[in-house]
Jmol script that loads the backbone (N, CA, C; Angstrom):
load data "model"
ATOM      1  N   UNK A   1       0.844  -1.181   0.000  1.00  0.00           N
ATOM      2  CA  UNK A   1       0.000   0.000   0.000  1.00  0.00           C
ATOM      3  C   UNK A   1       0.887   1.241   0.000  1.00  0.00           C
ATOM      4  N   UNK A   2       0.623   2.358  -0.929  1.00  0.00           N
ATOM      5  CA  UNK A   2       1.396   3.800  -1.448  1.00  0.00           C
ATOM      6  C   UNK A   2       0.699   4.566  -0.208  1.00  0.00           C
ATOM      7  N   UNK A   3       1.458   5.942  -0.219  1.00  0.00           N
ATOM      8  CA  UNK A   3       0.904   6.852   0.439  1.00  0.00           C
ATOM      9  C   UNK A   3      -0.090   7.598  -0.390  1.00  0.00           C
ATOM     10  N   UNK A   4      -0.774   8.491  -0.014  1.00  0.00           N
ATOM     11  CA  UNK A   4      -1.875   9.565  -0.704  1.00  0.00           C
ATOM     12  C   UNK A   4      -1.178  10.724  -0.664  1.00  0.00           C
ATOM     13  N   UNK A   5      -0.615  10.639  -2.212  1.00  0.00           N
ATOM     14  CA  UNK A   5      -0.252  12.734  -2.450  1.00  0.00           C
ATOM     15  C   UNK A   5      -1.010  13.943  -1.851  1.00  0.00           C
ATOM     16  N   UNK A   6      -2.539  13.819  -3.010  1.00  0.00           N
ATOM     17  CA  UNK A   6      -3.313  14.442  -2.996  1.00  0.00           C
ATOM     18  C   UNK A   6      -4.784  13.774  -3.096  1.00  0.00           C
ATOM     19  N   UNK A   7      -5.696  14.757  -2.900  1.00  0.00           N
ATOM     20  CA  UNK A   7      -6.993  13.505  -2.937  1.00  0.00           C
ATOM     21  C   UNK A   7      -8.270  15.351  -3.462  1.00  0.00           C
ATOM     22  N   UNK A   8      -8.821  14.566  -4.676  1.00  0.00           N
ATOM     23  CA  UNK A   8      -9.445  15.339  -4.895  1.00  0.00           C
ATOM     24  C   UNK A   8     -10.850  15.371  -4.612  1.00  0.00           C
ATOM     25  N   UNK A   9     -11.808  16.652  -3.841  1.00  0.00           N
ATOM     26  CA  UNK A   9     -12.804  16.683  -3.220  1.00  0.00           C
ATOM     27  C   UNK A   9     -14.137  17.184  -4.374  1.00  0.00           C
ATOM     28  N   UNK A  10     -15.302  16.728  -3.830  1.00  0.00           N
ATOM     29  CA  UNK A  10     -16.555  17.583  -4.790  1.00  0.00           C
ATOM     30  C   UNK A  10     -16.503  19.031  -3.978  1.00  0.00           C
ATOM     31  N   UNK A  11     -16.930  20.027  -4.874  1.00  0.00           N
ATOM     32  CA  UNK A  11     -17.051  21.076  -4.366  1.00  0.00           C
ATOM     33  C   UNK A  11     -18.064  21.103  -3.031  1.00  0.00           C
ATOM     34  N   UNK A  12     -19.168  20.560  -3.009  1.00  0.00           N
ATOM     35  CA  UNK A  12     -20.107  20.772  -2.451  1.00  0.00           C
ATOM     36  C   UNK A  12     -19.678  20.090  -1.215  1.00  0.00           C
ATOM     37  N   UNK A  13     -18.788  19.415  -0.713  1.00  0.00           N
ATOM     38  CA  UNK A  13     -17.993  18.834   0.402  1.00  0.00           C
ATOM     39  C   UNK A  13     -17.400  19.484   0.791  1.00  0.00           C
ATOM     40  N   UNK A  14     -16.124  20.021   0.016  1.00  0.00           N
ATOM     41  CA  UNK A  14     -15.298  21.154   0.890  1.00  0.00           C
ATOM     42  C   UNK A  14     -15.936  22.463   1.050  1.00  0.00           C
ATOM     43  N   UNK A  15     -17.228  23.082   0.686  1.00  0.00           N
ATOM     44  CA  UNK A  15     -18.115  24.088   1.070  1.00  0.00           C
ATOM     45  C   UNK A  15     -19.058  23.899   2.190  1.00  0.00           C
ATOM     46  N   UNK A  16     -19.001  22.087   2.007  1.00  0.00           N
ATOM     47  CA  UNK A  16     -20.094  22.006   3.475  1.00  0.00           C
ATOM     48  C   UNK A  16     -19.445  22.737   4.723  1.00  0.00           C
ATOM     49  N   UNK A  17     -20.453  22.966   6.155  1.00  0.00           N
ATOM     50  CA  UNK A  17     -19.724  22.869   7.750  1.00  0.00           C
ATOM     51  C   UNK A  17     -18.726  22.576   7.722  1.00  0.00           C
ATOM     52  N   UNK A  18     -18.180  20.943   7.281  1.00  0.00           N
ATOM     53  CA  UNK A  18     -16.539  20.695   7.891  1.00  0.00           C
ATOM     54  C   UNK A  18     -15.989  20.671   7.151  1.00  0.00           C
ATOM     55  N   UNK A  19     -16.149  21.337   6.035  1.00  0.00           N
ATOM     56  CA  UNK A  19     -14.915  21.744   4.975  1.00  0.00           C
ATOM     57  C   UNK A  19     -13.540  22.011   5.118  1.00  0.00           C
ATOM     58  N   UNK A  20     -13.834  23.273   5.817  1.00  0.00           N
ATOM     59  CA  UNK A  20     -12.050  23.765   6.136  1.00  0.00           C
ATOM     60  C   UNK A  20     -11.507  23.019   7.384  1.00  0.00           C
ATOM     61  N   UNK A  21     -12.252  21.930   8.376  1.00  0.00           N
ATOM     62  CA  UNK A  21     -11.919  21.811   9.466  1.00  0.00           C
ATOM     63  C   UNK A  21     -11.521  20.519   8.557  1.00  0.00           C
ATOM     64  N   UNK A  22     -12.063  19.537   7.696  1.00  0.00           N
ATOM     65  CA  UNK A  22     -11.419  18.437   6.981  1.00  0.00           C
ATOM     66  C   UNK A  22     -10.467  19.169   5.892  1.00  0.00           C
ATOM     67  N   UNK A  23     -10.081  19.927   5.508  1.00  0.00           N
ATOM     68  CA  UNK A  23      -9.421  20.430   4.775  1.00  0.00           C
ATOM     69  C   UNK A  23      -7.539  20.501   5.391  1.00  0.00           C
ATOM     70  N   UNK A  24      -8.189  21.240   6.693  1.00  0.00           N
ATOM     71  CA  UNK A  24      -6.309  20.904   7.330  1.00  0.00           C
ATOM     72  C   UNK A  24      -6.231  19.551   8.158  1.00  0.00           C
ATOM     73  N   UNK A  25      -7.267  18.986   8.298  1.00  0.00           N
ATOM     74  CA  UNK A  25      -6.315  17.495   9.075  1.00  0.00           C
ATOM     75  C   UNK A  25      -5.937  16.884   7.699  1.00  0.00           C
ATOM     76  N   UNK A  26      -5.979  17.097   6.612  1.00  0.00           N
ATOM     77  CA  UNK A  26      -5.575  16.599   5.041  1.00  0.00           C
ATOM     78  C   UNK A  26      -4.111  16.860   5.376  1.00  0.00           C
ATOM     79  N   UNK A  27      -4.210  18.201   5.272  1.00  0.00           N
ATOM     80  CA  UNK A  27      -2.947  19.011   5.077  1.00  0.00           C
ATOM     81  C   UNK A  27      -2.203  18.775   6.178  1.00  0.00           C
ATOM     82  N   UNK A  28      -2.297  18.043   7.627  1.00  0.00           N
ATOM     83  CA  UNK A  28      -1.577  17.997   8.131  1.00  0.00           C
ATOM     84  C   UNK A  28      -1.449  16.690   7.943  1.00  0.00           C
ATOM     85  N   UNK A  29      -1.694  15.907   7.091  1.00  0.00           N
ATOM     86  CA  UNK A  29      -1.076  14.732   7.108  1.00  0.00           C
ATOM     87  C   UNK A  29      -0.214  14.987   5.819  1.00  0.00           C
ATOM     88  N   UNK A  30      -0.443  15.860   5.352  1.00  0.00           N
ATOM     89  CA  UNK A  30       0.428  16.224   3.853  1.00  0.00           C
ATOM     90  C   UNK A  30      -0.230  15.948   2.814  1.00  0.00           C
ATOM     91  N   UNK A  31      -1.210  16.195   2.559  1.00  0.00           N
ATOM     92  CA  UNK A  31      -1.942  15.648   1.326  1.00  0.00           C
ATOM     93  C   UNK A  31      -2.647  16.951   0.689  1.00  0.00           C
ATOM     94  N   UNK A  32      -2.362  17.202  -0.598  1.00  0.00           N
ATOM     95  CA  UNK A  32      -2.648  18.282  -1.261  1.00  0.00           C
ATOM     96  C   UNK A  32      -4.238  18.039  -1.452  1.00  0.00           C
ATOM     97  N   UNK A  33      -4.661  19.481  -1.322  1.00  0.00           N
ATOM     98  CA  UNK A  33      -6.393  18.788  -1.503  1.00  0.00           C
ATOM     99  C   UNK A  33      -6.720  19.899  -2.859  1.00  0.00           C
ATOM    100  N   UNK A  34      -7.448  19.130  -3.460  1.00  0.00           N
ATOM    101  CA  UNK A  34      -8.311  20.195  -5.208  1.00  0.00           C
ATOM    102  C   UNK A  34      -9.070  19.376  -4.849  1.00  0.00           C
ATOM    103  N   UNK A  35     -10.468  20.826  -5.486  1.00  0.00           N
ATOM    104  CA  UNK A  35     -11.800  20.517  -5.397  1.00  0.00           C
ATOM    105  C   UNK A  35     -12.101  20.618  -6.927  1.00  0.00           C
ATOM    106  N   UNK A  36     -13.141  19.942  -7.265  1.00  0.00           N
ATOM    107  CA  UNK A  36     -13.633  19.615  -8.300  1.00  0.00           C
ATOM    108  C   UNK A  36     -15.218  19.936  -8.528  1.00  0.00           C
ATOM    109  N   UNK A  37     -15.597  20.184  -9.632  1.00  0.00           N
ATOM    110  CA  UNK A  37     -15.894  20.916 -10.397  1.00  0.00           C
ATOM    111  C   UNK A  37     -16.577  22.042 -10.601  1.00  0.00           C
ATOM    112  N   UNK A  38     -15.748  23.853 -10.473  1.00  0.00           N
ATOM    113  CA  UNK A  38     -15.568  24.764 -10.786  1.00  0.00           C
ATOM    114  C   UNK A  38     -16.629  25.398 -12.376  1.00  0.00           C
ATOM    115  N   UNK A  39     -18.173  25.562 -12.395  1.00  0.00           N
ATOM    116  CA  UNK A  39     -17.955  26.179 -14.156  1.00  0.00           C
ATOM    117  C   UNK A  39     -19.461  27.235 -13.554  1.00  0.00           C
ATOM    118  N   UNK A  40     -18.790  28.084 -14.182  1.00  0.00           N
ATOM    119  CA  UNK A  40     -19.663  29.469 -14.341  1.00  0.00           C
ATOM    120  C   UNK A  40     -21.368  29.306 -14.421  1.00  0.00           C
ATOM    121  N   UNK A  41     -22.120  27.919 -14.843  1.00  0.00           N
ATOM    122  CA  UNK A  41     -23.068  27.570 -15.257  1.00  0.00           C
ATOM    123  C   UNK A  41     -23.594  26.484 -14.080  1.00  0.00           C
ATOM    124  N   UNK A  42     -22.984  26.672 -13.153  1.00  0.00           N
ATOM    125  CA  UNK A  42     -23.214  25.544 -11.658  1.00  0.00           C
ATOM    126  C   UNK A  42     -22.582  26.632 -10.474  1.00  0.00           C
ATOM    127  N   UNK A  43     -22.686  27.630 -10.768  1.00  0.00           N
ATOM    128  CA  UNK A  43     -22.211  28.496  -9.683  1.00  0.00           C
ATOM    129  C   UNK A  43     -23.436  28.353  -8.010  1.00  0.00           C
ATOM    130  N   UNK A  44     -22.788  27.807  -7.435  1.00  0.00           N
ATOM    131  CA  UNK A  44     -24.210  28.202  -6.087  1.00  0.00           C
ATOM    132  C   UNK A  44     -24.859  29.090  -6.292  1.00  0.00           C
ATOM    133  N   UNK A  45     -26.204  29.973  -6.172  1.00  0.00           N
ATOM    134  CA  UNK A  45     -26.272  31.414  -6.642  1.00  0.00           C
ATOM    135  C   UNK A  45     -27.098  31.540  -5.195  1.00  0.00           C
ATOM    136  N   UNK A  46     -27.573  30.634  -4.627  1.00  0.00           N
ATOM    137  CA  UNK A  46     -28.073  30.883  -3.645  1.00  0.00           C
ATOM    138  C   UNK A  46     -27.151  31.127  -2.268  1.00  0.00           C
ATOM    139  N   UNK A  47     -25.649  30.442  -2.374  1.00  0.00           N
ATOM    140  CA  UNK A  47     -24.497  31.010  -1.534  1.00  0.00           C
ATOM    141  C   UNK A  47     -23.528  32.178  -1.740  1.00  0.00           C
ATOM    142  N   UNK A  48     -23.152  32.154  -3.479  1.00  0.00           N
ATOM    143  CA  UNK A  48     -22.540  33.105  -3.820  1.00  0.00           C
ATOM    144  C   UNK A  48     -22.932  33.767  -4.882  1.00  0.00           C
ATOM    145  N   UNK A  49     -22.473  35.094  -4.461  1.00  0.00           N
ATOM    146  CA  UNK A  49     -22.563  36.197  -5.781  1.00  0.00           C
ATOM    147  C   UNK A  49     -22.436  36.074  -7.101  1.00  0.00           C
ATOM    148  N   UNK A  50     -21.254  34.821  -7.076  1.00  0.00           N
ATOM    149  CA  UNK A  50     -20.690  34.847  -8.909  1.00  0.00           C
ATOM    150  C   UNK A  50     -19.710  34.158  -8.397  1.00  0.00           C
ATOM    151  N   UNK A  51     -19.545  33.140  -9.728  1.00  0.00           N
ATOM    152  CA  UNK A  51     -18.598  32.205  -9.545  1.00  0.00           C
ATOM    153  C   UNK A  51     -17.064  32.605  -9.311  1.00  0.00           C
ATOM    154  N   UNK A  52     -17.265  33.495  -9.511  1.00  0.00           N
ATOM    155  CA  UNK A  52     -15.668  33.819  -8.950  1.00  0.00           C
ATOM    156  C   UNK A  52     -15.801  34.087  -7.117  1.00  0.00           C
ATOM    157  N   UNK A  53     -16.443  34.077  -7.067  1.00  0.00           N
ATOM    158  CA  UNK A  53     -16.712  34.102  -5.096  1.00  0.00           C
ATOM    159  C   UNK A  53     -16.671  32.834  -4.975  1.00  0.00           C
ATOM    160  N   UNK A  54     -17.608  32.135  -5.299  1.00  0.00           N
ATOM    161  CA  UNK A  54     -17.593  30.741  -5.335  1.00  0.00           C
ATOM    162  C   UNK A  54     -15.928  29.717  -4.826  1.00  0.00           C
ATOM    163  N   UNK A  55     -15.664  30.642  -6.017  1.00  0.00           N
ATOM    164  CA  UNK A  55     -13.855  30.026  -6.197  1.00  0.00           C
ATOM    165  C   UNK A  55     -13.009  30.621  -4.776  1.00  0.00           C
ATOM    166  N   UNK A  56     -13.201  31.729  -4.634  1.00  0.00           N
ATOM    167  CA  UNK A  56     -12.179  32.179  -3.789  1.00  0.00           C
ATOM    168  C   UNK A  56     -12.773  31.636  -2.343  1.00  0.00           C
ATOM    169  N   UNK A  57     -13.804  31.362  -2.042  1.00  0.00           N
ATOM    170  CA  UNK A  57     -14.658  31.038  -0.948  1.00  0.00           C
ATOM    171  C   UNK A  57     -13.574  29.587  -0.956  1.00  0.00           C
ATOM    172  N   UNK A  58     -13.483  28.856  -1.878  1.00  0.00           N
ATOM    173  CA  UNK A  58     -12.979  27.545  -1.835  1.00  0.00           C
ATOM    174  C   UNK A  58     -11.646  27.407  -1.346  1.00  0.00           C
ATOM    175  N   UNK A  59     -10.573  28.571  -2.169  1.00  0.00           N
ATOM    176  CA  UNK A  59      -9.330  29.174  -1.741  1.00  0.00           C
ATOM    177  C   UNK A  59      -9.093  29.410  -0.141  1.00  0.00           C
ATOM    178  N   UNK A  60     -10.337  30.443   0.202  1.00  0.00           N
ATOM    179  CA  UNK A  60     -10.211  30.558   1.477  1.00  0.00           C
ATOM    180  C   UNK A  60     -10.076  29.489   2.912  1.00  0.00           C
ATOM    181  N   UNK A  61     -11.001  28.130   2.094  1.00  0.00           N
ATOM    182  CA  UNK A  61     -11.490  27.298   2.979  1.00  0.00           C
ATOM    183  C   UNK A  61     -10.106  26.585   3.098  1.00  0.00           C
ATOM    184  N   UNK A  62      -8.543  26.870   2.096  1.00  0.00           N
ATOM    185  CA  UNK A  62      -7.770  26.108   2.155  1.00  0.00           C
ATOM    186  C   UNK A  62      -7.218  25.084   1.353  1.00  0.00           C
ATOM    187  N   UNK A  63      -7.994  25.277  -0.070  1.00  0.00           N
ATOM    188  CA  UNK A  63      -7.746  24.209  -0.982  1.00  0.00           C
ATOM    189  C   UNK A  63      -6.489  24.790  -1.536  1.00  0.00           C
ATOM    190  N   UNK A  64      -6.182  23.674  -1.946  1.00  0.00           N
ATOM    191  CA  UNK A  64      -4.079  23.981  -2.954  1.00  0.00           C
ATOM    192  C   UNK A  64      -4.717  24.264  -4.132  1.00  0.00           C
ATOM    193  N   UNK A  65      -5.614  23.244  -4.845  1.00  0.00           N
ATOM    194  CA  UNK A  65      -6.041  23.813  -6.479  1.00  0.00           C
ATOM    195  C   UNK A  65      -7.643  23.558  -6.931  1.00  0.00           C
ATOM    196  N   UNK A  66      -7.974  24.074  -7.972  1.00  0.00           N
ATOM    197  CA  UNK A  66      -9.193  23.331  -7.971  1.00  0.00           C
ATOM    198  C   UNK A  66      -8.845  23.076  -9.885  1.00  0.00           C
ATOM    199  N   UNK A  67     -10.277  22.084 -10.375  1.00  0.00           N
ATOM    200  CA  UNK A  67     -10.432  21.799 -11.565  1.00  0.00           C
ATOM    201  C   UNK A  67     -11.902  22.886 -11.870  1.00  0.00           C
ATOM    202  N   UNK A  68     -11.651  23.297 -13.200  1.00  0.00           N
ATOM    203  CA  UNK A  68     -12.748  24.342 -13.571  1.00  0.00           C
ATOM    204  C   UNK A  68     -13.152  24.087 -14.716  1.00  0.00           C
ATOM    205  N   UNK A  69     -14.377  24.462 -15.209  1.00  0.00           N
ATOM    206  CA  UNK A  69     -14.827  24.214 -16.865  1.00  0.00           C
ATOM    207  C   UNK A  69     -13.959  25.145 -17.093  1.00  0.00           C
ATOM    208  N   UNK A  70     -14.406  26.720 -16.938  1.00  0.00           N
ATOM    209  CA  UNK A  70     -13.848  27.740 -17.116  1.00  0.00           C
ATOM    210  C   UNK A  70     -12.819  28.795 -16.517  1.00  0.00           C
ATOM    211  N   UNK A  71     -11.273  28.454 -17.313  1.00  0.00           N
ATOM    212  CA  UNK A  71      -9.904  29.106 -16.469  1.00  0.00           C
ATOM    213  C   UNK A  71      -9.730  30.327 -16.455  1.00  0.00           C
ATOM    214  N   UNK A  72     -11.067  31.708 -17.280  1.00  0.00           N
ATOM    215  CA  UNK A  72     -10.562  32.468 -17.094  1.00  0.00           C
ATOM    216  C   UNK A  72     -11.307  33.071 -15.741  1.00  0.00           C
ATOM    217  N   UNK A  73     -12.319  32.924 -15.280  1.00  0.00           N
ATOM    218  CA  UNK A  73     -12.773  32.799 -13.983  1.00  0.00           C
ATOM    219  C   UNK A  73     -11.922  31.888 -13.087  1.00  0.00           C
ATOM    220  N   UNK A  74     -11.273  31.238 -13.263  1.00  0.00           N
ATOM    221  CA  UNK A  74     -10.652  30.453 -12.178  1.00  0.00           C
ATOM    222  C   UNK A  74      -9.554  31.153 -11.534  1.00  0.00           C
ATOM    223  N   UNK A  75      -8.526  32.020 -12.978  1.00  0.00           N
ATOM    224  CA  UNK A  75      -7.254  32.211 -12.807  1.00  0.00           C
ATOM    225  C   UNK A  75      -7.751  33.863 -11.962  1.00  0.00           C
ATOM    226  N   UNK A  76      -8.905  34.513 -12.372  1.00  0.00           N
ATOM    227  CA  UNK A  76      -9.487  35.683 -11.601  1.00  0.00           C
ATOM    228  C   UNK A  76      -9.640  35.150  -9.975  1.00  0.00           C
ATOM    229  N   UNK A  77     -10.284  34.093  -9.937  1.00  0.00           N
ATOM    230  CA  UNK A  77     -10.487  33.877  -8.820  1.00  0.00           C
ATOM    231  C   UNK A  77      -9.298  33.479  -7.462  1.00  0.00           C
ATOM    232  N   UNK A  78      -8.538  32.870  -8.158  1.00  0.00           N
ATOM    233  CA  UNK A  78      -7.116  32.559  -7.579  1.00  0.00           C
ATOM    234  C   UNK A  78      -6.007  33.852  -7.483  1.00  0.00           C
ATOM    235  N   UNK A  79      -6.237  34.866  -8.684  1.00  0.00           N
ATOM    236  CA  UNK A  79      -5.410  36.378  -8.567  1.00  0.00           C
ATOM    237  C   UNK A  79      -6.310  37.017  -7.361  1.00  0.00           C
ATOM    238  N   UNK A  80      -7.320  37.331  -7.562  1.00  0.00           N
ATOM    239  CA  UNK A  80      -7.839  37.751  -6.771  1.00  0.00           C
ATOM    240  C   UNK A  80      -7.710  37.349  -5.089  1.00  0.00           C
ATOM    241  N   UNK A  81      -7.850  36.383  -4.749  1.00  0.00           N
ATOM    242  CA  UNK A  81      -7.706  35.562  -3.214  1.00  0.00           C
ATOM    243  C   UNK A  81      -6.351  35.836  -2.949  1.00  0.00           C
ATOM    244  N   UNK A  82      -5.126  36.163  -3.799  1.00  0.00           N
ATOM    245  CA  UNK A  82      -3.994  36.073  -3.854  1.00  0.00           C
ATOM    246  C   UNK A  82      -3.768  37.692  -3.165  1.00  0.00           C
ATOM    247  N   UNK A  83      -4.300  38.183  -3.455  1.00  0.00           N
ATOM    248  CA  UNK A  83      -4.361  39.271  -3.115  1.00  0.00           C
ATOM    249  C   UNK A  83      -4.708  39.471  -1.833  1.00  0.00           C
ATOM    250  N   UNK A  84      -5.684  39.195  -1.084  1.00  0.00           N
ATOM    251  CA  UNK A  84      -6.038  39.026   0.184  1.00  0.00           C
ATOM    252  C   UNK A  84      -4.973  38.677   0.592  1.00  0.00           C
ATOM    253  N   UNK A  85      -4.282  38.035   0.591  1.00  0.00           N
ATOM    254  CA  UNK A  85      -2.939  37.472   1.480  1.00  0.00           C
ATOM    255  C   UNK A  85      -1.831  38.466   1.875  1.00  0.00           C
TER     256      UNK A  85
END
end "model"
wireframe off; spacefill off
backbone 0.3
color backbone group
């Protein structure tokens, strides 16, 4: 049996309650976490403003990367959060 690099999550998991609280016992075991699937046309609208909130909301919660339909909202969303820092 290998170790686990990374392990990729549904969005709607790492946005639930224990998102960010399962997000760093990941990371403290070392395991890169991306959430999956990111597209302008599945945006929550009832949590967020616009999928680029969406994204950075995800950033915030602690994710390393995510997968997106659409990268030019993604790469906004990741400049943007980047910025906060």
């Amino acid at each position: 049996v290998g170790t686990i690099d990374g392990l990729a999550i549904a969005k709607s998991a790492l946005l639930g309650p224990d998102g960010a609280a399962g997000i760093e016992t990941l990371h403290a075991r070392g395991t890169c976490v991306v959430a999956w699937t990111f597209a302008d046309d599945r945006c929550d609208r009832k949590r967020f403003p616009s999928p680029q909130a969406e994204i950075e909301a995800a950033f915030a919660a602690g994710i390393d990367a995510i997968f997106t339909a659409y990268p030019r909202t993604g790469v906004a969303a990741r400049d943007a959060f980047l910025k906060t820092r």
